[in-house]
mmCIF file of the N, C-alpha and C atoms, coordinates in Angstrom:
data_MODEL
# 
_entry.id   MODEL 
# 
loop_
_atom_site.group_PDB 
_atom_site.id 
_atom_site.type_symbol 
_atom_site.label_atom_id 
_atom_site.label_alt_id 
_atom_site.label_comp_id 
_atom_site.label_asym_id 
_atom_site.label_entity_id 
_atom_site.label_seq_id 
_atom_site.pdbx_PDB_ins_code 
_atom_site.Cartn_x 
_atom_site.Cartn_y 
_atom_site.Cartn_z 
_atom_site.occupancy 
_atom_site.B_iso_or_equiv 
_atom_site.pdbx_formal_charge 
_atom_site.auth_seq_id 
_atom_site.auth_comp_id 
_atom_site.auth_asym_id 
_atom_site.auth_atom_id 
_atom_site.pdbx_PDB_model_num 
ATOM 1   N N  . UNK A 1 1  ? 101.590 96.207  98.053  1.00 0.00 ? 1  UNK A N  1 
ATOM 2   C CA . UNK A 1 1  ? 101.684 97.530  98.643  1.00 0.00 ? 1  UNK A CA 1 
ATOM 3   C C  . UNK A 1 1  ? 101.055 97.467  100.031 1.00 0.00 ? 1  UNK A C  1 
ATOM 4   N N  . UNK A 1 2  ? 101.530 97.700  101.020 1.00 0.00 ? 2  UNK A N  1 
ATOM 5   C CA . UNK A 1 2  ? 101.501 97.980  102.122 1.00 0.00 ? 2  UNK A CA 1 
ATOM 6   C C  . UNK A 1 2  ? 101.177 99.070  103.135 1.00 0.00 ? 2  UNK A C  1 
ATOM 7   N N  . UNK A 1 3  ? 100.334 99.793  103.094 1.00 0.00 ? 3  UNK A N  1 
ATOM 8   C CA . UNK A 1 3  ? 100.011 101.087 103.725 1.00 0.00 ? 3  UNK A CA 1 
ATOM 9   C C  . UNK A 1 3  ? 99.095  101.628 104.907 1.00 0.00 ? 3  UNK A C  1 
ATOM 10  N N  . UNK A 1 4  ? 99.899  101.304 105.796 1.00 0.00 ? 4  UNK A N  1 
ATOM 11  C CA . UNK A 1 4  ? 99.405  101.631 107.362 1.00 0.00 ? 4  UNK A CA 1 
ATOM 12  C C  . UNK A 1 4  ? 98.778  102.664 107.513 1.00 0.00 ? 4  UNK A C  1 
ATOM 13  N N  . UNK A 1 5  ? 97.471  102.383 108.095 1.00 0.00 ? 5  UNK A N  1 
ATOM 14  C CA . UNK A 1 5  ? 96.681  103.637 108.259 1.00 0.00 ? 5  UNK A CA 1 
ATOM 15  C C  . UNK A 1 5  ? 95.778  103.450 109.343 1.00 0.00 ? 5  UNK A C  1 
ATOM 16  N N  . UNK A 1 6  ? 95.544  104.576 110.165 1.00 0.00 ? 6  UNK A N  1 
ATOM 17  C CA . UNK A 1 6  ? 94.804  105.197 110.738 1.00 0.00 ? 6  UNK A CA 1 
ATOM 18  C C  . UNK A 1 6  ? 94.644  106.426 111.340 1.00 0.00 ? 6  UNK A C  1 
ATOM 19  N N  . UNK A 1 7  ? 93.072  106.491 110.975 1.00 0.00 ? 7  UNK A N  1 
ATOM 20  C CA . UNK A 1 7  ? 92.964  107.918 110.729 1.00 0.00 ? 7  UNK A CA 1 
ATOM 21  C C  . UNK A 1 7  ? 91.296  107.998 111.434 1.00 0.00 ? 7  UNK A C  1 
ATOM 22  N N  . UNK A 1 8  ? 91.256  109.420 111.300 1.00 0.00 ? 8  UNK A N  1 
ATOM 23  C CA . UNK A 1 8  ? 89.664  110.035 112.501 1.00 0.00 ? 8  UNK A CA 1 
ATOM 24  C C  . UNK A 1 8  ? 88.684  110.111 111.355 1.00 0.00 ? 8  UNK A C  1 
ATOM 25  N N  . UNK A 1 9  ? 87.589  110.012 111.733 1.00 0.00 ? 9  UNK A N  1 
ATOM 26  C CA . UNK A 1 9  ? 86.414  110.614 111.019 1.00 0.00 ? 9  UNK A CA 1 
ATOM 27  C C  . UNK A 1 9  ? 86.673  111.726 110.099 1.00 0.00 ? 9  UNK A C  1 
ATOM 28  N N  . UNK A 1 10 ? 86.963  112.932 111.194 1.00 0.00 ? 10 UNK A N  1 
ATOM 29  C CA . UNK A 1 10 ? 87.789  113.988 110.227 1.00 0.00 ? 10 UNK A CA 1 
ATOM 30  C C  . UNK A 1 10 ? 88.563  114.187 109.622 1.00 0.00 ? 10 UNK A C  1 
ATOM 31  N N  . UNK A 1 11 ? 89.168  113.106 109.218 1.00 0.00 ? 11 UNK A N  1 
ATOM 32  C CA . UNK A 1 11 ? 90.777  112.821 108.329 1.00 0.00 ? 11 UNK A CA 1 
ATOM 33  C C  . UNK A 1 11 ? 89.911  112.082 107.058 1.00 0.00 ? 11 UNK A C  1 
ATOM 34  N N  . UNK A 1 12 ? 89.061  111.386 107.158 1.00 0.00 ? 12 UNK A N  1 
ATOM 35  C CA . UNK A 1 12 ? 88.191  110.945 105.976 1.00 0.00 ? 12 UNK A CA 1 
ATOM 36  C C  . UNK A 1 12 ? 87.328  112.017 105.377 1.00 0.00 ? 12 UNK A C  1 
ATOM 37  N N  . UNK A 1 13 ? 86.370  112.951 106.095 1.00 0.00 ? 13 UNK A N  1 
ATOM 38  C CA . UNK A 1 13 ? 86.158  113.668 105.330 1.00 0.00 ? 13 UNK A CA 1 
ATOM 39  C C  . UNK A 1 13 ? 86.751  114.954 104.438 1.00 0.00 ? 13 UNK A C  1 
ATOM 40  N N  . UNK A 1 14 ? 87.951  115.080 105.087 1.00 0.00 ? 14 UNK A N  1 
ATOM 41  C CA . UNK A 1 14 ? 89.251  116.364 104.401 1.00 0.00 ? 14 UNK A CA 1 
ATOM 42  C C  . UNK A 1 14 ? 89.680  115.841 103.556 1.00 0.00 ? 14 UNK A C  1 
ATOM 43  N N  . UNK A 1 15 ? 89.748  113.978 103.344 1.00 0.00 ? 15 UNK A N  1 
ATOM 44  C CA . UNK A 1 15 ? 90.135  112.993 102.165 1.00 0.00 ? 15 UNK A CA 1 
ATOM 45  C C  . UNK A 1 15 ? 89.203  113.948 101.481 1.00 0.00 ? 15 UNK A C  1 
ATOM 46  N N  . UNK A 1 16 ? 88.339  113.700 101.191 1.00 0.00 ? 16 UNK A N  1 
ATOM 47  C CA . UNK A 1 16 ? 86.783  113.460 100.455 1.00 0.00 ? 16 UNK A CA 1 
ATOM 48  C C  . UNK A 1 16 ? 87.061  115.105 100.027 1.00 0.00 ? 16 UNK A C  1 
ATOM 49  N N  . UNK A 1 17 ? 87.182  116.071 100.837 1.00 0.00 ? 17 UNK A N  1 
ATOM 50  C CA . UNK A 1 17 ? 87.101  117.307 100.497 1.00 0.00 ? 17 UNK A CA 1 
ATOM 51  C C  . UNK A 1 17 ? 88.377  117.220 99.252  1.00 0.00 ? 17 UNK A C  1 
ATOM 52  N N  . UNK A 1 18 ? 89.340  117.300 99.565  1.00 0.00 ? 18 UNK A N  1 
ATOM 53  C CA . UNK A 1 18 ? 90.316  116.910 98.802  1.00 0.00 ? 18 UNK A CA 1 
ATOM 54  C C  . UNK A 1 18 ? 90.750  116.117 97.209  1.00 0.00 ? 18 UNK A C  1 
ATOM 55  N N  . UNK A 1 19 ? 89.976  115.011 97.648  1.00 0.00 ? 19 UNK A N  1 
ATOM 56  C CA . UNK A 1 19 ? 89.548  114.409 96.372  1.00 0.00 ? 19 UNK A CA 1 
ATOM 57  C C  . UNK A 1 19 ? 88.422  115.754 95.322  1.00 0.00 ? 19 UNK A C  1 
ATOM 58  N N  . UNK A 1 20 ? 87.477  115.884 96.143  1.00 0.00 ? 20 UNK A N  1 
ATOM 59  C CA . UNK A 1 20 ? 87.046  116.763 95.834  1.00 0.00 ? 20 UNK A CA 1 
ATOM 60  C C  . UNK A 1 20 ? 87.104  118.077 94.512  1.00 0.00 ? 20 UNK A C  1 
ATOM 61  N N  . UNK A 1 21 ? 87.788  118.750 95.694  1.00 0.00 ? 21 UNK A N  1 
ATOM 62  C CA . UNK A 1 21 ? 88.537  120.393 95.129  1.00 0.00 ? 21 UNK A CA 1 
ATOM 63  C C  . UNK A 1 21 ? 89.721  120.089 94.004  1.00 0.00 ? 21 UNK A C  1 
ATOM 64  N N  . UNK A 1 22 ? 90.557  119.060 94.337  1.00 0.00 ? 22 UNK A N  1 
ATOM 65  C CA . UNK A 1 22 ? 91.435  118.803 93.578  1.00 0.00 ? 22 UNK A CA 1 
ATOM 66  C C  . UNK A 1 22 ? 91.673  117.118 92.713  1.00 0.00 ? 22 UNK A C  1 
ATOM 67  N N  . UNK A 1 23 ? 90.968  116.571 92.626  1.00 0.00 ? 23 UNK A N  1 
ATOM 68  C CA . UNK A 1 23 ? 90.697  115.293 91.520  1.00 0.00 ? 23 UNK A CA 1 
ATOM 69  C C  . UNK A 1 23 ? 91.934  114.843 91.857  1.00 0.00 ? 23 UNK A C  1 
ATOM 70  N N  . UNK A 1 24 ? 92.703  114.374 90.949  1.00 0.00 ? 24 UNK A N  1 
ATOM 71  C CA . UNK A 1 24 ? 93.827  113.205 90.775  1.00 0.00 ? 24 UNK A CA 1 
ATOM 72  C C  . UNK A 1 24 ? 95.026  114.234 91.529  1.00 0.00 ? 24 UNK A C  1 
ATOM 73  N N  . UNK A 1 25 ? 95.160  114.789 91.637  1.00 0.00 ? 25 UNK A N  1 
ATOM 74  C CA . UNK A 1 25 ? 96.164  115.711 92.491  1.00 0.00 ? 25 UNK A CA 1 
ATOM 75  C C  . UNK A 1 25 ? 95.931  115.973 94.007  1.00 0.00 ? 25 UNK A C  1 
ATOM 76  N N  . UNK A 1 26 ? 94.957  115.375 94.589  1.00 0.00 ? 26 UNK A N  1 
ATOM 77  C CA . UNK A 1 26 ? 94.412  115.574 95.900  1.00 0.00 ? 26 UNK A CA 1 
ATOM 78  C C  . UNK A 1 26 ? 95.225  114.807 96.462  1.00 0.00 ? 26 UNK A C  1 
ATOM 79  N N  . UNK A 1 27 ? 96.791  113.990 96.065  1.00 0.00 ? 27 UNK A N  1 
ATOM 80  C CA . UNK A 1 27 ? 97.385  113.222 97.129  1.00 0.00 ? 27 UNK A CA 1 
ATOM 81  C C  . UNK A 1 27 ? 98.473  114.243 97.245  1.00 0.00 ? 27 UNK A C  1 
ATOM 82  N N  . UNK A 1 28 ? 98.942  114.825 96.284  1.00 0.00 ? 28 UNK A N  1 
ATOM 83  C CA . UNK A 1 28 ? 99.844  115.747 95.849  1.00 0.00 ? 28 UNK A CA 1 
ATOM 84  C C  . UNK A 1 28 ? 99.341  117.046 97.064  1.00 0.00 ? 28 UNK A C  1 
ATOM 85  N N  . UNK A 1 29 ? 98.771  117.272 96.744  1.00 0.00 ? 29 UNK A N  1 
ATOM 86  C CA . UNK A 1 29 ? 98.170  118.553 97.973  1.00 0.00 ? 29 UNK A CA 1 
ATOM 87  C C  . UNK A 1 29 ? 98.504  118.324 99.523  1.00 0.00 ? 29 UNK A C  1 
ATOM 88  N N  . UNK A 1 30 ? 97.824  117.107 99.878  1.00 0.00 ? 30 UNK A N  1 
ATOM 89  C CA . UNK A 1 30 ? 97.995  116.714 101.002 1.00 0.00 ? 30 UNK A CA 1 
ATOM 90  C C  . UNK A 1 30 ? 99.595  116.502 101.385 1.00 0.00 ? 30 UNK A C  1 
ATOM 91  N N  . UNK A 1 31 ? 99.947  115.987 100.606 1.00 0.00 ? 31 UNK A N  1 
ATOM 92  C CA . UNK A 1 31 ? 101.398 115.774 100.824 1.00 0.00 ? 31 UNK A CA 1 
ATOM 93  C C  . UNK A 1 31 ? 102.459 117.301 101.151 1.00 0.00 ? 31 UNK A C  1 
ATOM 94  N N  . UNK A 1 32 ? 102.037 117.975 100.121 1.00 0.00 ? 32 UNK A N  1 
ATOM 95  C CA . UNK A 1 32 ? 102.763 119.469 100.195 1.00 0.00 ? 32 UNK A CA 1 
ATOM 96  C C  . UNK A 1 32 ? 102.393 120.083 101.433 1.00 0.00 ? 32 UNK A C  1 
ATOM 97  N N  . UNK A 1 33 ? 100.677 119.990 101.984 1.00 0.00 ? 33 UNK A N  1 
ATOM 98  C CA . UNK A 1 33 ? 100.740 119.909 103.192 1.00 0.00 ? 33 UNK A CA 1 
ATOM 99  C C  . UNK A 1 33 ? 101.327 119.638 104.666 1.00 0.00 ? 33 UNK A C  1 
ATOM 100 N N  . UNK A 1 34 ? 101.492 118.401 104.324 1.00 0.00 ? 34 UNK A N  1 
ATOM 101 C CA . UNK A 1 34 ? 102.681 117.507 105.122 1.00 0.00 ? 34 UNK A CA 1 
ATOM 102 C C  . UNK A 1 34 ? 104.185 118.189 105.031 1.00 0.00 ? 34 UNK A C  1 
ATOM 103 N N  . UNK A 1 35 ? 104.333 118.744 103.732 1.00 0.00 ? 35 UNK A N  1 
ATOM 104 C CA . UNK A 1 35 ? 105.839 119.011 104.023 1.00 0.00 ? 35 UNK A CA 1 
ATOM 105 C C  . UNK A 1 35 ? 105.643 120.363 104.731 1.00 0.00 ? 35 UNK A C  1 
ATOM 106 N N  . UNK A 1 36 ? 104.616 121.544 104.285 1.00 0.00 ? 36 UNK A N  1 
ATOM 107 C CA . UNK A 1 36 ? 104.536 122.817 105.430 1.00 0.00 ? 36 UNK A CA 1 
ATOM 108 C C  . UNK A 1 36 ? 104.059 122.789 106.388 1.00 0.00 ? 36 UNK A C  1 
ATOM 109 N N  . UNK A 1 37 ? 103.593 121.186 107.064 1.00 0.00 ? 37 UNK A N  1 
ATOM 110 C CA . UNK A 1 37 ? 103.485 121.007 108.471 1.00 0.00 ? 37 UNK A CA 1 
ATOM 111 C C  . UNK A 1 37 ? 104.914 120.937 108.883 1.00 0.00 ? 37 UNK A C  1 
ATOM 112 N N  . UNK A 1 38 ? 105.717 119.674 108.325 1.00 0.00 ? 38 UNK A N  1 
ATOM 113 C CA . UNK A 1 38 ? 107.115 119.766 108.594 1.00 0.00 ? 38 UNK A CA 1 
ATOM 114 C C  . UNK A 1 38 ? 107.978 120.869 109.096 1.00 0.00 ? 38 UNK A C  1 
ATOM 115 N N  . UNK A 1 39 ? 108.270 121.927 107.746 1.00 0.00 ? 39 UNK A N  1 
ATOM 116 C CA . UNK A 1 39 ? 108.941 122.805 107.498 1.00 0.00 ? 39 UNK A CA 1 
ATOM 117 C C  . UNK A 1 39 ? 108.631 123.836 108.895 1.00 0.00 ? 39 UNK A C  1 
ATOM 118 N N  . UNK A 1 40 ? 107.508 123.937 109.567 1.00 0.00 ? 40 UNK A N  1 
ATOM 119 C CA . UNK A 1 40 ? 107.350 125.009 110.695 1.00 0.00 ? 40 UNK A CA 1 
ATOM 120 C C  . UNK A 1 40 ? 107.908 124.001 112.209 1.00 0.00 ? 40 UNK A C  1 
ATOM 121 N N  . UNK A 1 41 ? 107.739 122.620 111.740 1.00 0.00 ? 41 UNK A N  1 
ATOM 122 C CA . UNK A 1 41 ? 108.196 121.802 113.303 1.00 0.00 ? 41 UNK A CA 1 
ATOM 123 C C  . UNK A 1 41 ? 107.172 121.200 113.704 1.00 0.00 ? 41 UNK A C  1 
ATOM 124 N N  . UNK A 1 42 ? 105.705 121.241 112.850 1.00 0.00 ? 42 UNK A N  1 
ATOM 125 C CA . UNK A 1 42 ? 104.715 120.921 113.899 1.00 0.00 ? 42 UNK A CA 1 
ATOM 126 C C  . UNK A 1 42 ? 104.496 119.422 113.169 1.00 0.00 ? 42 UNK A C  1 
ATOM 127 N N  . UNK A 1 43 ? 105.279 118.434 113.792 1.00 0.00 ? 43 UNK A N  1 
ATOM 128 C CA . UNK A 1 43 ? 105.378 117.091 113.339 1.00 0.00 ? 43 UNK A CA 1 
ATOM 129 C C  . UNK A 1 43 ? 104.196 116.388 113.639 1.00 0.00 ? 43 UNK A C  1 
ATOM 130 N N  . UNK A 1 44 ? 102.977 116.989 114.701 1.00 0.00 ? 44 UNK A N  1 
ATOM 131 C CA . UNK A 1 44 ? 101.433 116.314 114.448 1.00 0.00 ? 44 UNK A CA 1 
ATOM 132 C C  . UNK A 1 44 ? 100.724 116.171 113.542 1.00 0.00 ? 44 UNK A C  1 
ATOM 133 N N  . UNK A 1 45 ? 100.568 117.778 113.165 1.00 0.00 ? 45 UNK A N  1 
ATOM 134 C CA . UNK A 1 45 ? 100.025 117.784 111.452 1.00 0.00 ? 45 UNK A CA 1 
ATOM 135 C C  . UNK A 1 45 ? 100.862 116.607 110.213 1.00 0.00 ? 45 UNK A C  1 
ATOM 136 N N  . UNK A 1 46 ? 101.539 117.443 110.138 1.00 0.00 ? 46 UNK A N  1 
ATOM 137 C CA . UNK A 1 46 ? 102.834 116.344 109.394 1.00 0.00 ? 46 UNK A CA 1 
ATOM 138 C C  . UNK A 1 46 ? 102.027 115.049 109.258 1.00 0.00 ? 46 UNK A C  1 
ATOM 139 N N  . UNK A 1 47 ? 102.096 114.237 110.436 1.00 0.00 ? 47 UNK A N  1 
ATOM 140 C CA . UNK A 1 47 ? 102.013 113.115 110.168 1.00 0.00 ? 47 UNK A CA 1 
ATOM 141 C C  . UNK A 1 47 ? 100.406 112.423 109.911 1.00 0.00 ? 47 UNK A C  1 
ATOM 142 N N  . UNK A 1 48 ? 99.485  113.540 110.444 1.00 0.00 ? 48 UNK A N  1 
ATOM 143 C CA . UNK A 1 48 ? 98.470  113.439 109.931 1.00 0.00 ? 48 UNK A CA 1 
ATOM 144 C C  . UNK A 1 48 ? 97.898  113.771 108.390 1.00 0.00 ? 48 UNK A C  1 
ATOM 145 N N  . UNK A 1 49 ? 98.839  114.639 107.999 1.00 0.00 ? 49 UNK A N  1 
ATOM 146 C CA . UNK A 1 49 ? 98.757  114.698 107.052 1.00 0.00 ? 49 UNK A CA 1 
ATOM 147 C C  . UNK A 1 49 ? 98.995  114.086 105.859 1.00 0.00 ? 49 UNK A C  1 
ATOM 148 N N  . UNK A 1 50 ? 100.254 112.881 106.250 1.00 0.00 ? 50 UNK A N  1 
ATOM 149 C CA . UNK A 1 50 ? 101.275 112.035 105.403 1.00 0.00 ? 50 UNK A CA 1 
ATOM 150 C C  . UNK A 1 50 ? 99.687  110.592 105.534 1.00 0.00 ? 50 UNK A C  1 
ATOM 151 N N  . UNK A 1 51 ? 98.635  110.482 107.087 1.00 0.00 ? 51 UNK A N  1 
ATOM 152 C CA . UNK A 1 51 ? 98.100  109.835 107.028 1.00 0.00 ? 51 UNK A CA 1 
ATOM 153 C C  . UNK A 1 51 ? 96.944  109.671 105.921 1.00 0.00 ? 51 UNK A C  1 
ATOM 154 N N  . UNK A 1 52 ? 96.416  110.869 105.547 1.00 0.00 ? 52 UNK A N  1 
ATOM 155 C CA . UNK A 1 52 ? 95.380  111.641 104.793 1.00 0.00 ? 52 UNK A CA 1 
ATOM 156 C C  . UNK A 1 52 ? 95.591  111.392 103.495 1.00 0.00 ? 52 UNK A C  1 
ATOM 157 N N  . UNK A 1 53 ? 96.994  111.620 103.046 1.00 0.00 ? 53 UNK A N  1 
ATOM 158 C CA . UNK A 1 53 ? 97.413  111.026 101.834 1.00 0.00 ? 53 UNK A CA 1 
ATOM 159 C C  . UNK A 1 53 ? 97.450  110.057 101.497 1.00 0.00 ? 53 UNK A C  1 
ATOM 160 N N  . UNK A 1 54 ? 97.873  108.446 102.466 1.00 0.00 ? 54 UNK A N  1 
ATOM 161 C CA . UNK A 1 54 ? 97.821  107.366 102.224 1.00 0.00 ? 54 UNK A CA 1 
ATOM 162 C C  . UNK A 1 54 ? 96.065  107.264 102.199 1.00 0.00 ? 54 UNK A C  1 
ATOM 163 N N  . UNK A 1 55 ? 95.613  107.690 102.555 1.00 0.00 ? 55 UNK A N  1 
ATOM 164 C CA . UNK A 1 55 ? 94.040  108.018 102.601 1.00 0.00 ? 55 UNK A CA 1 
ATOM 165 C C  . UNK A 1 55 ? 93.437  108.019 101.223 1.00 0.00 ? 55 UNK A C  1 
ATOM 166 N N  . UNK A 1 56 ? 93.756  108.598 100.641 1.00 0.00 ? 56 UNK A N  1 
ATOM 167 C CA . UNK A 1 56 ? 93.312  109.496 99.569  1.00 0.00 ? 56 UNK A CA 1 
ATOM 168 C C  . UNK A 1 56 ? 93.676  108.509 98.321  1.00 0.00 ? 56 UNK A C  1 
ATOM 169 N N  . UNK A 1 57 ? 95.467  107.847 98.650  1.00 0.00 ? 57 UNK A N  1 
ATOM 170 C CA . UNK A 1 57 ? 95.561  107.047 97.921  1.00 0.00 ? 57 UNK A CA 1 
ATOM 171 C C  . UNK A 1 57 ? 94.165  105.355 97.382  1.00 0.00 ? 57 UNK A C  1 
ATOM 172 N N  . UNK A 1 58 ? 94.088  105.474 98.941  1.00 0.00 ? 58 UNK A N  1 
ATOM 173 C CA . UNK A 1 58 ? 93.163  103.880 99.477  1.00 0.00 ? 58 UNK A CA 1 
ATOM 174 C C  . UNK A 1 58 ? 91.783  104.188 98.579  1.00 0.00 ? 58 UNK A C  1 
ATOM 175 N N  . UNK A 1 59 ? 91.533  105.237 98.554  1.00 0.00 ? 59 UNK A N  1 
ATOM 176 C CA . UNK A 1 59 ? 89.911  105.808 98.386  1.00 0.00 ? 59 UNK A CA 1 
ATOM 177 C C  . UNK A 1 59 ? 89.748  105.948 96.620  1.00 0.00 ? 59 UNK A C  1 
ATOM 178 N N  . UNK A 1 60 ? 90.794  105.871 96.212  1.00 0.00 ? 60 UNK A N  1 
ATOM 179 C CA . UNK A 1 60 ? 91.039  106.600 94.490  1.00 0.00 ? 60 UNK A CA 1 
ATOM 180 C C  . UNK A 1 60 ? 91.613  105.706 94.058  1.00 0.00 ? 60 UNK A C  1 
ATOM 181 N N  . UNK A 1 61 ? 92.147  104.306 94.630  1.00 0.00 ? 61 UNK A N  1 
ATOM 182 C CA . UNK A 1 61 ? 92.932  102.916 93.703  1.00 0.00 ? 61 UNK A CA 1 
ATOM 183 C C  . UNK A 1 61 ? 91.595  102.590 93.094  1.00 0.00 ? 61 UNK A C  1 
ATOM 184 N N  . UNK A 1 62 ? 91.933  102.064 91.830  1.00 0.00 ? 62 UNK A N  1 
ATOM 185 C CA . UNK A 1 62 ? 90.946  101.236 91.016  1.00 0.00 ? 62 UNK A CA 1 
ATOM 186 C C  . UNK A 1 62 ? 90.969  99.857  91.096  1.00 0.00 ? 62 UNK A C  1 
ATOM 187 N N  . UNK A 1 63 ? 91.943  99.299  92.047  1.00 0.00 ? 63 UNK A N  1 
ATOM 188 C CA . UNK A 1 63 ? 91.668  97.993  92.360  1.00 0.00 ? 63 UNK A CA 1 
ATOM 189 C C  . UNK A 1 63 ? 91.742  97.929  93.854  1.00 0.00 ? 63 UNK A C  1 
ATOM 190 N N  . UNK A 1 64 ? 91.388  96.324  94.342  1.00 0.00 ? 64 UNK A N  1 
ATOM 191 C CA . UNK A 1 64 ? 91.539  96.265  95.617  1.00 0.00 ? 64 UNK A CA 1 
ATOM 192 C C  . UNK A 1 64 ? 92.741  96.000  96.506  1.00 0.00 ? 64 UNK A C  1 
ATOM 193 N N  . UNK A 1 65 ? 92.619  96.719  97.328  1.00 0.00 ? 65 UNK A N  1 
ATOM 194 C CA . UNK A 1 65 ? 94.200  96.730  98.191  1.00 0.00 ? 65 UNK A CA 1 
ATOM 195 C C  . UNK A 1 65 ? 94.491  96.169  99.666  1.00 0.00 ? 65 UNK A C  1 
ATOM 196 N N  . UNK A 1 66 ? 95.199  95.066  99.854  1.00 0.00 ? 66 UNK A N  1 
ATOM 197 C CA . UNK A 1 66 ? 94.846  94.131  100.485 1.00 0.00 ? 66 UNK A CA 1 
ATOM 198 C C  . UNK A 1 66 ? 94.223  93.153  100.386 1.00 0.00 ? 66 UNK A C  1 
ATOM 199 N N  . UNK A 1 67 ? 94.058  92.075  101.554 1.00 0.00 ? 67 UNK A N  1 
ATOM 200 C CA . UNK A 1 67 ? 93.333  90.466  101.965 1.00 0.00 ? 67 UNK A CA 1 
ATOM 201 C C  . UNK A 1 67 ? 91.769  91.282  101.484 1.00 0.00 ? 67 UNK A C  1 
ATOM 202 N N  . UNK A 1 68 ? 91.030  90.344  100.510 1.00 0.00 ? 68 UNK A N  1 
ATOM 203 C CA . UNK A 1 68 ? 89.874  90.275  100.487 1.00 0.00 ? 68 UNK A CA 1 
ATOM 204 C C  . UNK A 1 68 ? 89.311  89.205  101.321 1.00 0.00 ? 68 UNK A C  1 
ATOM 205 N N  . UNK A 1 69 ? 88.153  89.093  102.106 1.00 0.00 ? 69 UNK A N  1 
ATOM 206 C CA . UNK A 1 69 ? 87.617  88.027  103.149 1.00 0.00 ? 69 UNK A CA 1 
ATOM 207 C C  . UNK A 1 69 ? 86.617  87.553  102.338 1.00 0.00 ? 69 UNK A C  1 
# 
């Protein structure tokens, strides 16, 4: 699995909030997010948002993802 990311300080802690408020569904949120960033045109959010999710995914795998050094 392959999942390009980067993201701000503040995109990690809205992870964290997220994980948070909503447990195993906090990728699900973010994502629905992403689509009512979409749906109005504002393709910044959107894609920060689609980032947040791959986020959320990285932070909540139970194994490791990617080259270990």
């Amino acid at each position: 699995m392959y999942l390009p990311l980067y993201v701000q300080p503040g995109d990690v802690a809205q992870a964290e909030i997220l994980i948070a408020n909503f447990g195993a569904q906090a990728g699900i949120e973010a994502a629905e997010r992403a689509e009512a960033s979409r749906n109005i045109g504002n393709h910044i959010h959107y894609c920060r948002w689609r980032q947040i999710e791959r986020l959320i995914i990285m932070l909540t795998a139970r194994t490791t993802l990617g080259t270990v050094h």
